[in-house]
KOLTIKOL-12390 format. One line per field, with one value per atom (N, C-alpha, C, O): residue in three letters; atom name; x, z, y. Coordinates in nm, 3 decimals. Layout:
<kefis>
res c(ALA:...)
atom c(CA:...)
c1 c(X:...)
c3 c(Z:...)
c2 c(Y:...)
</kefis>
This chain:
<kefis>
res c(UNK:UNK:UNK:UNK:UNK:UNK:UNK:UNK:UNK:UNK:UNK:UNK:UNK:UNK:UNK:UNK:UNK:UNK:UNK:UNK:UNK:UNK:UNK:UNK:UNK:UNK:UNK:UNK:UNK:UNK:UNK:UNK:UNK:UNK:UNK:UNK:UNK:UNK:UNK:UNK:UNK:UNK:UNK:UNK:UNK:UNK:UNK:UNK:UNK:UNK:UNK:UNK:UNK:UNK:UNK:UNK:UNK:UNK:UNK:UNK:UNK:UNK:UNK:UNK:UNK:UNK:UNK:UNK:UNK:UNK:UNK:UNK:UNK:UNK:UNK:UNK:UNK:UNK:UNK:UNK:UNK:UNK:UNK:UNK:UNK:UNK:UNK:UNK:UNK:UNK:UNK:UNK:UNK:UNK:UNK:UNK:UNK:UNK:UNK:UNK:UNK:UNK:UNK:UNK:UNK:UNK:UNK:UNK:UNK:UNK:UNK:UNK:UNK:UNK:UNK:UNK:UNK:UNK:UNK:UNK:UNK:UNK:UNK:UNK:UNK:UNK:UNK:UNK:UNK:UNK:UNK:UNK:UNK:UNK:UNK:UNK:UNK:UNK:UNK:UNK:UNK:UNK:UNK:UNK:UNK:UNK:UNK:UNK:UNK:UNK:UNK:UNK:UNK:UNK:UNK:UNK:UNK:UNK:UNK:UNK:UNK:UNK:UNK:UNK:UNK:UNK:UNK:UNK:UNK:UNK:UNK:UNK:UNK:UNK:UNK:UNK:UNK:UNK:UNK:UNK:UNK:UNK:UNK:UNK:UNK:UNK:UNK:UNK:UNK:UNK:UNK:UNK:UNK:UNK:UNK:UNK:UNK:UNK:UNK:UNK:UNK:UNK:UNK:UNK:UNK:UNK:UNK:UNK:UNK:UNK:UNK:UNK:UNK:UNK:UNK:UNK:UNK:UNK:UNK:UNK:UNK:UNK:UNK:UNK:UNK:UNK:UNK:UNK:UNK:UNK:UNK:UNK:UNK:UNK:UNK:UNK:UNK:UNK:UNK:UNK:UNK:UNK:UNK:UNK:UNK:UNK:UNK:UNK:UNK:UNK:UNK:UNK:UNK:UNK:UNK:UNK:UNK:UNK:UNK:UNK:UNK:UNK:UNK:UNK:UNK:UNK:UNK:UNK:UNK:UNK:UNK:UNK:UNK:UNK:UNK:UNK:UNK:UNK:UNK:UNK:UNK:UNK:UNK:UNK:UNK:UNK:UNK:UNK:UNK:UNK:UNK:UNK:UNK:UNK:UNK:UNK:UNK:UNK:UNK:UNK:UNK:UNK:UNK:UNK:UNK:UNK:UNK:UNK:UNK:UNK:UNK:UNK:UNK:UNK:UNK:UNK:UNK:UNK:UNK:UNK:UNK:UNK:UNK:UNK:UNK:UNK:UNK:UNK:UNK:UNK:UNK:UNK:UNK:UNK:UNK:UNK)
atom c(N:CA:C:O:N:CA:C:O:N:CA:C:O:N:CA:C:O:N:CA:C:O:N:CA:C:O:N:CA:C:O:N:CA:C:O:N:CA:C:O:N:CA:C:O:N:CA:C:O:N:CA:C:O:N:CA:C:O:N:CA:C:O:N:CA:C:O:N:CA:C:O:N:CA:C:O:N:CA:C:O:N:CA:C:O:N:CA:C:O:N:CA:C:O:N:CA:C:O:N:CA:C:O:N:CA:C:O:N:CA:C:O:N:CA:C:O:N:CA:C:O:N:CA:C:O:N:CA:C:O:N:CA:C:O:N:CA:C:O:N:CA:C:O:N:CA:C:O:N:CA:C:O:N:CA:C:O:N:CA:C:O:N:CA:C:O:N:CA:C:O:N:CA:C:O:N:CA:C:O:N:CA:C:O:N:CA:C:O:N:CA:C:O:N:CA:C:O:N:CA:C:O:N:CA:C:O:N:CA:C:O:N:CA:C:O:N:CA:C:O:N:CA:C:O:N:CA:C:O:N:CA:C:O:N:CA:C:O:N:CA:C:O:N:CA:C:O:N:CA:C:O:N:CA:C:O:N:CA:C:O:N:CA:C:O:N:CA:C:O:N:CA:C:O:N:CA:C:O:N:CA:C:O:N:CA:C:O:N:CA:C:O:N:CA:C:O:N:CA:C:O:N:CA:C:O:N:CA:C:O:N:CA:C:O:N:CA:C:O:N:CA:C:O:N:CA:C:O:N:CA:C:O:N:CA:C:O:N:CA:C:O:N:CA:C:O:N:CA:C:O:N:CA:C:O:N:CA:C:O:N:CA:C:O:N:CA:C:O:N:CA:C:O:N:CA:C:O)
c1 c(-1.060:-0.941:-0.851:-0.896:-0.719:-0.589:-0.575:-0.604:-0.514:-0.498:-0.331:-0.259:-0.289:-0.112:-0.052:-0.106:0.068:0.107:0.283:0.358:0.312:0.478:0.541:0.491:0.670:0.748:0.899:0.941:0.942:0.996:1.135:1.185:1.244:1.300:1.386:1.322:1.476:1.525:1.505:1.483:1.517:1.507:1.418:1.450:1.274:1.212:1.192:1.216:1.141:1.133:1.042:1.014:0.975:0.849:0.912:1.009:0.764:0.797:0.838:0.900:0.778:0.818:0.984:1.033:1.059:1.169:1.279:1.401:1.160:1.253:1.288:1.392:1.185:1.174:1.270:1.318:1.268:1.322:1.507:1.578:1.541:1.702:1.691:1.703:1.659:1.699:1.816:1.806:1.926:2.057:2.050:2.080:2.023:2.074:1.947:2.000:1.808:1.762:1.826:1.852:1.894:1.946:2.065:2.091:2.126:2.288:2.237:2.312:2.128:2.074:2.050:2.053:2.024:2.007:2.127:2.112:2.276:2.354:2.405:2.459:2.386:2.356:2.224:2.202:2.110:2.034:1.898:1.873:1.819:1.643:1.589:1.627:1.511:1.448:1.335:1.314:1.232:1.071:1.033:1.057:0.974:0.924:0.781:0.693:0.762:0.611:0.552:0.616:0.392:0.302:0.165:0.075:0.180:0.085:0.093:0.008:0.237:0.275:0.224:0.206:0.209:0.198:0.290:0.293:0.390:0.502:0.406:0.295:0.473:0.447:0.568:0.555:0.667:0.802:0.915:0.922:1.038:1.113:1.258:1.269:1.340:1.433:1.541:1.566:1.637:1.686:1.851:1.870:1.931:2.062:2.099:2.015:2.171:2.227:2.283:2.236:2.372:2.493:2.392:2.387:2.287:2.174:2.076:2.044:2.038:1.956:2.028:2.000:2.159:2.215:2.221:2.198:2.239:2.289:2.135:2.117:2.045:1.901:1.929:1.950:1.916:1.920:2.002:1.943:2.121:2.203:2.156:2.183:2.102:2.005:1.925:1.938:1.787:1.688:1.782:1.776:1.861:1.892:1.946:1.908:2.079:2.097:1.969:1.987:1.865:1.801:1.695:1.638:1.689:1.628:1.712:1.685:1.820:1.927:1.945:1.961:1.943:1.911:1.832:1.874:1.677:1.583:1.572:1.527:1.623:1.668:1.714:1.643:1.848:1.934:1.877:1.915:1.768:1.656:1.585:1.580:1.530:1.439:1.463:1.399:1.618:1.681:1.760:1.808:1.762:1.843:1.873:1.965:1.700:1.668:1.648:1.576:1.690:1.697:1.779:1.801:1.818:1.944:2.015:1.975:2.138:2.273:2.305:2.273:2.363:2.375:2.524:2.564:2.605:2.712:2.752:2.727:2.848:2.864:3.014:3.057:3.130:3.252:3.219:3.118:3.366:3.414:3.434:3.407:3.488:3.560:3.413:3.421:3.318:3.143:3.113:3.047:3.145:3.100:3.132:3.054)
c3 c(14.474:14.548:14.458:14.387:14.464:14.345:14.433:14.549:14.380:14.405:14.428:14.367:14.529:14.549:14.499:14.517:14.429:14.442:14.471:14.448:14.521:14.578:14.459:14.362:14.457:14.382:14.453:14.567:14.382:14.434:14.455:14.505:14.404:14.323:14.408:14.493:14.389:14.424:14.299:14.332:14.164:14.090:14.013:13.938:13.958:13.904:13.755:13.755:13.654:13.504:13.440:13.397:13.404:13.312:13.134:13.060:13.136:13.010:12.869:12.784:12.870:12.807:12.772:12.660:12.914:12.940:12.895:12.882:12.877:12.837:12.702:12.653:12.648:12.478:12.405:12.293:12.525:12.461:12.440:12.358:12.551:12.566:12.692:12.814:12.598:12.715:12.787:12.906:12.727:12.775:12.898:13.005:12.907:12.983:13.114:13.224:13.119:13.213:13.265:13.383:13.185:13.234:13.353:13.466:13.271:13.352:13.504:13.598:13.500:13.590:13.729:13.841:13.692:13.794:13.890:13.975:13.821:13.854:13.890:13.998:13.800:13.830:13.866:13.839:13.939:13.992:13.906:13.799:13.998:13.918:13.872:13.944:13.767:13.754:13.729:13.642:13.816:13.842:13.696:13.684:13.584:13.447:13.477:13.485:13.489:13.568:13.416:13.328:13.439:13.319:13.408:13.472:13.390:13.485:13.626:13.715:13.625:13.789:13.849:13.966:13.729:13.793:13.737:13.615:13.829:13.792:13.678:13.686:13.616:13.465:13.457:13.469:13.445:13.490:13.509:13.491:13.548:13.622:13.499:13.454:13.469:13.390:13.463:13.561:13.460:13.518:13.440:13.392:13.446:13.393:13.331:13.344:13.287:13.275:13.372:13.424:13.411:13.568:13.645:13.650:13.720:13.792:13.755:13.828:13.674:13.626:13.660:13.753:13.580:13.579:13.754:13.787:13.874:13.982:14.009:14.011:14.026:14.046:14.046:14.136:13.872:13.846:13.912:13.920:13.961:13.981:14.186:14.266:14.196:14.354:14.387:14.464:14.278:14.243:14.250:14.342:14.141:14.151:14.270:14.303:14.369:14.464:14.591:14.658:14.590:14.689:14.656:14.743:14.504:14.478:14.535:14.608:14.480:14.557:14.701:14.767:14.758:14.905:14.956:15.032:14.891:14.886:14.885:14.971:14.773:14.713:14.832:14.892:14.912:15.023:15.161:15.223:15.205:15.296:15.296:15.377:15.178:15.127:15.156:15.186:15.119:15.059:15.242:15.281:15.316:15.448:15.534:15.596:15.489:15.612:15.530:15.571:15.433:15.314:15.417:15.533:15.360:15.425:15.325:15.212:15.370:15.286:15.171:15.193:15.078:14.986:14.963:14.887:15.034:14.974:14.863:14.832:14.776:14.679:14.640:14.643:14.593:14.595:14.474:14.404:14.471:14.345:14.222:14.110:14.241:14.129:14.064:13.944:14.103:14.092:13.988:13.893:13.982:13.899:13.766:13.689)
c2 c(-4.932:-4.967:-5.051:-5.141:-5.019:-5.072:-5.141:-5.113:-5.279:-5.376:-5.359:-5.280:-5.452:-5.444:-5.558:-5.667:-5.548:-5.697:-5.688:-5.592:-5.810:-5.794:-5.802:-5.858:-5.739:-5.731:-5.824:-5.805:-5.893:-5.975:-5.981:-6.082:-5.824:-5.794:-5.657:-5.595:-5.632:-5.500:-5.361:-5.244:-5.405:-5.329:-5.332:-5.424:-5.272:-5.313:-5.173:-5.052:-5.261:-5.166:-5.151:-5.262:-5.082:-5.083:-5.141:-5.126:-5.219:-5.249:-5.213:-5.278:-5.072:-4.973:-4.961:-4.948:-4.968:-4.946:-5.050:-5.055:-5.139:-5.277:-5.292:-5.335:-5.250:-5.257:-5.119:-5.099:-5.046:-4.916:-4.923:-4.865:-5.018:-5.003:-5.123:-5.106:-5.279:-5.423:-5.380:-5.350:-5.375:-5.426:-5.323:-5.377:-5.212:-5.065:-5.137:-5.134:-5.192:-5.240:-5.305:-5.279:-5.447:-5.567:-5.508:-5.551:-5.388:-5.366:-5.289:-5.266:-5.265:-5.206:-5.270:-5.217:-5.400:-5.486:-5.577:-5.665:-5.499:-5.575:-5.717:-5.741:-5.802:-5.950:-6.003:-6.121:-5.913:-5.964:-5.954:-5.898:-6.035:-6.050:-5.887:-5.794:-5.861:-5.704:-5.750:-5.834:-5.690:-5.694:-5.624:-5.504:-5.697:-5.595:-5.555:-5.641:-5.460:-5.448:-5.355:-5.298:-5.373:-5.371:-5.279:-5.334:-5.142:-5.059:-5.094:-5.091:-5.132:-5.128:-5.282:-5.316:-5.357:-5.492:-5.574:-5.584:-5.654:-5.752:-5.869:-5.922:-5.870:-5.987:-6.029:-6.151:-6.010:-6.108:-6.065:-5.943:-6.128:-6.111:-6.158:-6.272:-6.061:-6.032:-6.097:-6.026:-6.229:-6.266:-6.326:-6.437:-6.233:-6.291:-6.419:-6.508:-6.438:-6.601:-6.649:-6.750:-6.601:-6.608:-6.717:-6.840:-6.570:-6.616:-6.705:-6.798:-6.689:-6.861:-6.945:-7.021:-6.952:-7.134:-7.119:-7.236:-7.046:-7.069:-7.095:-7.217:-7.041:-7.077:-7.239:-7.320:-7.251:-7.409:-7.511:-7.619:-7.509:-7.536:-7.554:-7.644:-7.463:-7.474:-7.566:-7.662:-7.508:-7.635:-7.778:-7.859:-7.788:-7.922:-7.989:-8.102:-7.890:-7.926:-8.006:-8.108:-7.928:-7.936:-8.081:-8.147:-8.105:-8.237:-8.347:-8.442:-8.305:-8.470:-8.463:-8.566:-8.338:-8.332:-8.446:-8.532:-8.435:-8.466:-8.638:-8.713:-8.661:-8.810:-8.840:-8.921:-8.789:-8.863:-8.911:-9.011:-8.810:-8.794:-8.923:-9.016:-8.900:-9.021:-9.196:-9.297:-9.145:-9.328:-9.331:-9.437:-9.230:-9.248:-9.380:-9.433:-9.406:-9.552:-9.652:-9.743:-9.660:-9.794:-9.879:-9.846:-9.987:-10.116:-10.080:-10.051:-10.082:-10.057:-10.228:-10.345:-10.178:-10.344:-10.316:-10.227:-10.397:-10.429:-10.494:-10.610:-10.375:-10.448:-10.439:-10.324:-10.563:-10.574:-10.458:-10.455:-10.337:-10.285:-10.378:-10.333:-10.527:-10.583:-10.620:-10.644:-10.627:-10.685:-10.570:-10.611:-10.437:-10.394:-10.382:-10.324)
</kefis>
């Protein structure tokens, strides 16, 4: 019995395919993530620049989210502008 695994991805490429002609995979995916699969098992995920930095740019949002949550119920410290 073969084992399944999710693909995480709308478009996915064999590796083969990758080495043979990157760029023509990459354009394939239209901006988005491409599943590089290896005998039909995802090994990684081909992911633009665009889309990374916005990934990153997520991640980071959701840490300072995080931070604000955190610090919510602190006591506030007044401090004059001219003080700084």
């Amino acid at each position: 019995m073969s084992a399944t695994y999710p693909i995480l991805a709308d478009i996915s490429a064999g590796i083969s395919e990758l080495k043979k002609n990157p760029m023509s995979v990459i354009e394939q995916g239209e901006g988005l993530p491409i599943a590089i699969l290896n005998r039909n098992k995802p090994v990684f995920y081909a992911i633009p620049a665009e889309a990374y930095e916005a990934l990153l740019d997520k991640l980071e949002d959701m840490e300072l989210a995080e931070i604000v949550r955190a610090r919510r119920d602190e006591p506030e410290i007044k401090v004059a502008l001219d003080a700084l």
